[in-house]
Structure formats: C-alpha cells, structure tokens
MARVEX-356197 format. One record per residue (C-alpha): x, y, z; residue in one letter. Coordinates in steps of 0.2 Angstrom, whole numbers, padded with zeros to 4 digits, always signed. Last residue first. Layout:
N
XYZA/...
This chain:
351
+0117+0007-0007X/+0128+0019-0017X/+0137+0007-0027X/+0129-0011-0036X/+0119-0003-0047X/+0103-0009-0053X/+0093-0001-0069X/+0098-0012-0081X/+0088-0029-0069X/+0072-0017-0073X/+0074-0019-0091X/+0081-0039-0088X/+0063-0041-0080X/+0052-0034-0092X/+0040-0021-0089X/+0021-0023-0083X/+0010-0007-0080X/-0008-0006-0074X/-0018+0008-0065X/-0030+0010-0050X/-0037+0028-0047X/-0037+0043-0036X/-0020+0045-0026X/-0010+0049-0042X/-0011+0034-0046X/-0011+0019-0039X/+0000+0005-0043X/-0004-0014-0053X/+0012-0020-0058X/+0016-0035-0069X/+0034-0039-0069X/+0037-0048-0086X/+0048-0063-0086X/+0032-0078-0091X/+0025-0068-0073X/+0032-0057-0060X/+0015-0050-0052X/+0013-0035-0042X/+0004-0027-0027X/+0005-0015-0015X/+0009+0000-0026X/+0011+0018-0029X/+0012+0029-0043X/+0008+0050-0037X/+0011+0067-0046X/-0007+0073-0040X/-0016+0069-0022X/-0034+0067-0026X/-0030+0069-0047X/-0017+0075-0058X/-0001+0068-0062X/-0004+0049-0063X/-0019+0050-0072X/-0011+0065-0085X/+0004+0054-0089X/+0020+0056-0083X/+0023+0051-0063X/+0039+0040-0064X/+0042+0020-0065X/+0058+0012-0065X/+0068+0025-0054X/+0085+0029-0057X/+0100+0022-0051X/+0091+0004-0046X/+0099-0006-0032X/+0110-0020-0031X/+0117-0036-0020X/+0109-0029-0003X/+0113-0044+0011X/+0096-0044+0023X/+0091-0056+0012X/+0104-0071+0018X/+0096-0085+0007X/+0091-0077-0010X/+0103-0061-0007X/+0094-0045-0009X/+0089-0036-0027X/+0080-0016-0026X/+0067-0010-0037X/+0061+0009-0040X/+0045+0014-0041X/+0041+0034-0041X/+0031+0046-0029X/+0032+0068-0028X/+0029+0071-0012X/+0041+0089-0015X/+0053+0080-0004X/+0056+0066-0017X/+0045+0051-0014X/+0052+0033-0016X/+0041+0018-0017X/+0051-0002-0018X/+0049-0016-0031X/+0060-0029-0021X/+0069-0044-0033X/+0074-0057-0019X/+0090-0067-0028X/+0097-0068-0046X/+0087-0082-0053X/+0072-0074-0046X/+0063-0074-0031X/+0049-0062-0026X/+0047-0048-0014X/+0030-0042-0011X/+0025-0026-0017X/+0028-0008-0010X/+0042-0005+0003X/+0046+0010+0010X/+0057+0027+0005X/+0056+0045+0012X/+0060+0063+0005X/+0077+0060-0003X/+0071+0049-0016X/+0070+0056-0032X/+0082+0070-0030X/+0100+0057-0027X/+0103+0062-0009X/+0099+0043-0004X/+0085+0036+0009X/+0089+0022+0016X/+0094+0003+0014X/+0091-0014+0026X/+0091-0007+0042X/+0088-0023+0055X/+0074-0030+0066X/+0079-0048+0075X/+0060-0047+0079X/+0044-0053+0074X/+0029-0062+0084X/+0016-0067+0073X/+0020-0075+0055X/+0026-0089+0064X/+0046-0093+0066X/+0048-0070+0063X/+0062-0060+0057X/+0061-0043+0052X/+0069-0030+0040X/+0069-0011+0039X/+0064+0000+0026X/+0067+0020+0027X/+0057+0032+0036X/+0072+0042+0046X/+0075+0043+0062X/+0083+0055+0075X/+0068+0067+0080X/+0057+0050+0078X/+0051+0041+0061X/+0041+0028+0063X/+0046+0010+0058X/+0047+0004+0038X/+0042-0013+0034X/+0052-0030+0024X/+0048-0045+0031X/+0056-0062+0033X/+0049-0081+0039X/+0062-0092+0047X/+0068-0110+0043X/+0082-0105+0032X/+0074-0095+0022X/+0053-0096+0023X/+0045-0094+0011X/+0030-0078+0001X/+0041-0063+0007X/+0030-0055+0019X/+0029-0035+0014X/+0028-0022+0027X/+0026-0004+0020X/+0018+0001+0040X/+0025+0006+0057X/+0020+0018+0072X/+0012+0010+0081X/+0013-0009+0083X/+0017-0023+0069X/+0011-0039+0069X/-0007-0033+0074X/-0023-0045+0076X/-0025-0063+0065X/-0039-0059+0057X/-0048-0076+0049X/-0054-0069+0031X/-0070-0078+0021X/-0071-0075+0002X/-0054-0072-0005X/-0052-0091-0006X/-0039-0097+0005X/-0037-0081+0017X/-0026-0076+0031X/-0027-0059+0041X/-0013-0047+0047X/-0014-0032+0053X/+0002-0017+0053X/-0001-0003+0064X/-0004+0018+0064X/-0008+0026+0079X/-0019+0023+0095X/-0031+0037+0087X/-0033+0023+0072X/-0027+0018+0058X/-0025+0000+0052X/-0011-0002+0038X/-0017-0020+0031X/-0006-0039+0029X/-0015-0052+0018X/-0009-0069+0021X/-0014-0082+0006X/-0017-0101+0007X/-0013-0114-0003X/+0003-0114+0000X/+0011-0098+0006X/+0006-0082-0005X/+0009-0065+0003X/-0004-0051-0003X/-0003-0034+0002X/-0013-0022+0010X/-0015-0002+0008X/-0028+0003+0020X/-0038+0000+0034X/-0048+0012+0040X/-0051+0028+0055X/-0056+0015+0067X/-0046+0002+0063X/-0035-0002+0078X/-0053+0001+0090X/-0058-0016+0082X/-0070-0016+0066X/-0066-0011+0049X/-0072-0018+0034X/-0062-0033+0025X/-0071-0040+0008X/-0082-0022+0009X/-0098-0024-0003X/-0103-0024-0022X/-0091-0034-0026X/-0079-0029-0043X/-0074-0039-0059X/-0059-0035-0067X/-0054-0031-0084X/-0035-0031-0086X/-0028-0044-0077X/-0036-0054-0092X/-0047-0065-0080X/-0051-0054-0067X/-0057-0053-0050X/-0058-0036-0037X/-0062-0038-0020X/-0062-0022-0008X/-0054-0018+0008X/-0058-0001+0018X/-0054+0015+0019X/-0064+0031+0028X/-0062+0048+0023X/-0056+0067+0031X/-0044+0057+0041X/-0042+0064+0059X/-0025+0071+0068X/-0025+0076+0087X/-0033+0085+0100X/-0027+0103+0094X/-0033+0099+0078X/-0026+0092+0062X/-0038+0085+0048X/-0032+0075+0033X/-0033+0069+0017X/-0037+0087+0009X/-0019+0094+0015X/-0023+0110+0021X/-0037+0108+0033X/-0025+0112+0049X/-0035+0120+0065X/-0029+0131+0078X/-0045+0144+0074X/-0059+0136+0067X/-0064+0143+0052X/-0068+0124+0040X/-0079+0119+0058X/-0074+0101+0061X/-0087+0088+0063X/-0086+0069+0068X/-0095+0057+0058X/-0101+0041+0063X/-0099+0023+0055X/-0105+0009+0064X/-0103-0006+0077X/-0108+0004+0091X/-0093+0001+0103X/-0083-0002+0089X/-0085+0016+0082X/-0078+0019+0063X/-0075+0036+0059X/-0081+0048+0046X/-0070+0065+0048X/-0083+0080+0042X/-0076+0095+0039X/-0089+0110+0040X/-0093+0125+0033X/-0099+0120+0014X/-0108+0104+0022X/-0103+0089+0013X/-0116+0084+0000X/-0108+0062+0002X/-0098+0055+0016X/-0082+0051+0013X/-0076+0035+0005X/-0059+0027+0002X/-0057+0009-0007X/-0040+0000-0005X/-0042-0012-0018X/-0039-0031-0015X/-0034-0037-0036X/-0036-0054-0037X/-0030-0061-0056X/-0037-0077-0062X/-0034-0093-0067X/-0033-0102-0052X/-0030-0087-0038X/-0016-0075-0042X/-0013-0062-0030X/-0012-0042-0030X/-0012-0030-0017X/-0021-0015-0021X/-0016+0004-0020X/-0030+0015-0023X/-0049+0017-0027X/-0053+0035-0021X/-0067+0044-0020X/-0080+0034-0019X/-0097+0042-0010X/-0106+0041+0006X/-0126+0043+0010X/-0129+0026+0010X/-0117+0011+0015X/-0100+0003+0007X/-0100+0015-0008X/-0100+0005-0024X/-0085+0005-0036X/-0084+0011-0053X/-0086+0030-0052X/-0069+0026-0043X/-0059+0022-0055X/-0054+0008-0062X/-0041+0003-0076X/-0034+0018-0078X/-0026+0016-0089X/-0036+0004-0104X/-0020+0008-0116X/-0012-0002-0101X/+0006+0005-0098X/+0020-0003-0106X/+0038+0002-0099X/+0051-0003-0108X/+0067+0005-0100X/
C-alpha cells in the first residue's frame, strides 16, 4: 500500500482558524467535506470551539439558544455527585448528555489542495432548536452545478442528518432534516441510478442493533426510504467496535468505490474502502482485508482525542484518491493513494 502523507501534515490546525465570537477559542479543526469548485479545492471544516479561561471548578457546555439567537453557557460543577466528565467531549448528568464545545461549518479554499485559505467567520452556524449543541461532520455531494452539503445536527432532541444546497460556497439554502434521531455518516452518491437518488447512513444503535451502514433510497433528496443493511461490523480487530460511512462514493470503472471509518473497541479509528455495484448499489462486490489508512504518526496518535483518522471528504482525481481526514480529533490532514493500491486491498469473502 502506497500511502503519501503531506510532508505539510497537518495541514491546519487550529491556531489557524478564528474563533466564531469573543471570549472562545479553536480547539478542534476536524473532519471536512471536500468539493472541487473551478480550479480549486473547498474544504468545509468542521470547527469546534469552547469557551476561553475556563473556571478550574466548573464545566461549562456552550449551547446555542434559538429563542435568543446566541450562544450561552451552561455550568456543570467538576465535584458533582452523579456526574460523568470523563470523556473530554462530553458531559453526562442525570438530565442528559451535553457537549463540552460548540461546532460549526467553516470555508476553507485552496489552489494546491494543500494550502488553503480560511474565512474569518462561520459559512453555516447553527440556528434551529436541531443545532443547538452544533453541527458537525458534513459532506459534499456534487449534482450539476450545484452542491448539497449534508451536517450532523446535535441537539437535546437527538442527533440528525441536515441538508443544505449551495452553488458557490457563499450563500446556503437549508433544506431541514433528512434523517431523524438517531442517525448520522450519510453520504449522497453524486447521480441518480436508475431514476432514484442513493445514501449511504448508519441508524442508532438499540439494545439489538448495531452501528453499521445502512442504505436509502430517496426521488428528491428529501423523503428517503426503502432502508437496507448494506455491510456490518466484522470480528477482524480493526473494526469490531462500530463502522459508518465517511466520504462520498464515487464511480469508477469497477462500480461505487466507498471510503468507509472503522473503530476497533479500544476507539482506536482506521479507513477502510468498500466497492457496490454501479447500477444496483446495495450489491457489495468487494471489501478491504485490512485497512487503507491507520493511526501512525505522532498527529494522528496524540491530540484532543488520540489514535484517530477520520473523513468527510475525498477526492478521486487523475487515479489518485485524495483524502483529507481528521486526526486524531484535533487537526486536518492530507493523504492521497492510488487507486489500484486501495483496489489490492478488496476481498470478495467475509462481507
């Protein structure tokens, strides 16, 4: 496997992207879907921010309020009794779970698809009572001329799928949720197949399911059904914790190529890819035996939430699949690897 990681890894960080408002801070600058516009490379980041000086005895979970338009910070004491602060991302109570920071969608441009250009404010900010612990994690569909981004939206309702359609990454018309509680990894596969638009997403898990990915039919981009299990997780180590979807499938001679996450039950996060049928995709043709891309180097291993690749967003150009992934919870990074590498890895056993 030849795997070429940018020498420029990572390729931003958070010390390089503004906070949204005063008084917060980047932590985080994850996960981006990924787009080509013209002649260059539009990279949405997921951006995570907390408020900044945080008080040594308190938790503070920032959450957006659609009543009043803003931001507002609810407090936790760090001794209460019943409380969960274990896991730094999030705050359990007896009342229910809370994120200990807020996300939101930032516009990134780049010529080299190296170097990018970052706005100083939010391209999608939340604002409806779905988004009001952030919106996360999108990914990029291309139909035409014009490009659908779908978004995790969190809230005390649960956790849904958004949509919203753009032509020029500048204004965004929001469509409202496609997929309800408890559901997210959806990528929308960038045509229709025989007259019906396809996503790939990954329902909650009950006291009987599993997370694993699911497909779904849709005639408009709106109303989906039809749902089916398309693969789960396998007893193999490397994904036996949970699996899901990452970037948008693309076509290839072969079929739908599916670059897919896998997280071992120690959370530990690798890419793996998986190949459908062009015209019936819910047909499985081949999937990898090992994964294409591990947590190795020191960005990926250690940071916000260590031992960590994950991505929204990738790009099969002049036959190199171009991957931009989080790592290790903290920062953006770039890898591209050839297709006929990744195409070694499928095996057509053991779906």
């Amino acid at each position: 496997m030849r795997v070429f990681r940018a020498p420029e890894n990572p390729i931003i960080q958070p010390e390089d992207v503004k906070p949204s408002q005063p008084g917060f801070e980047v932590i985080c600058v994850i996960n981006a879907g990924a787009a080509r516009l013209k002649d260059e490379i539009i990279l949405l980041l997921r951006v995570v921010e907390r408020p900044r000086d945080l008080p040594p005895d308190i938790y503070l979970a920032p959450i957006y309020d659609p009543a009043a338009g803003k931001v507002v910070c609810k407090e936790f004491p760090r001794n209460a009794p019943g409380y969960d602060f274990h896991d730094p991302r999030v705050i359990g109570t007896p009342d229910g779970k809370y994120l200990t920071a807020l996300s939101h969608l930032r516009l990134a441009r780049s010529r080299d698809g190296i170097h990018f250009a970052i706005a100083e404010k939010p391209a999608l900010f939340p604002e409806n009572e779905f988004e009001a612990y952030g919106i996360e994690d999108p990914r990029i569909t291309q139909i035409g001329d014009e490009y659908f981004v779908n978004y995790v939206a969190v809230s005390s309702l649960g956790i849904v799928t958004s949509l919203a359609r753009t032509r020029d990454f500048t204004s965004f018309e929001r469509l409202g949720v496609i997929f309800p509680p408890d559901n997210k990894d959806v990528e929308i596969f960038p045509e229709k197949i025989s007259g019906c638009f396809y996503a790939l997403h990954r329902p909650s898990i009950s006291a009987f399911g599993k997370p694993e990915i699911w497909l779904a039919e849709s005639p408009d981009l709106l109303c989906w059904g039809n749902h089916r299990r398309l693969i789960g997780q396998r007893a193999n180590g490397w994904e036996d914790g949970r699996i899901g979807g990452s970037a948008v499938p693309f076509r290839i001679d072969q079929g739908w190529l599916v670059i897919y996450h896998a997280a071992d039950k120690g959370d530990r996060y690798s890419l793996a890819a998986l190949l459908l049928d062009g015209e019936q995709p819910w047909r499985v043709l081949a999937r990898s035996a090992a994964p294409i891309l591990t947590p190795e180097m020191d960005y990926e291993v250690n940071g916000f939430f260590g031992n960590v690749v994950f991505s929204c967003g990738a790009l099969y150009e002049d036959g190199l699949v171009r991957i931009y992934y989080g790592a290790a919870d903290t920062s953006m990074a770039y890898a591209e690897i050839p297709l006929p590498d990744i195409l070694d890895t499928l095996a057509g056993q053991d779906l």
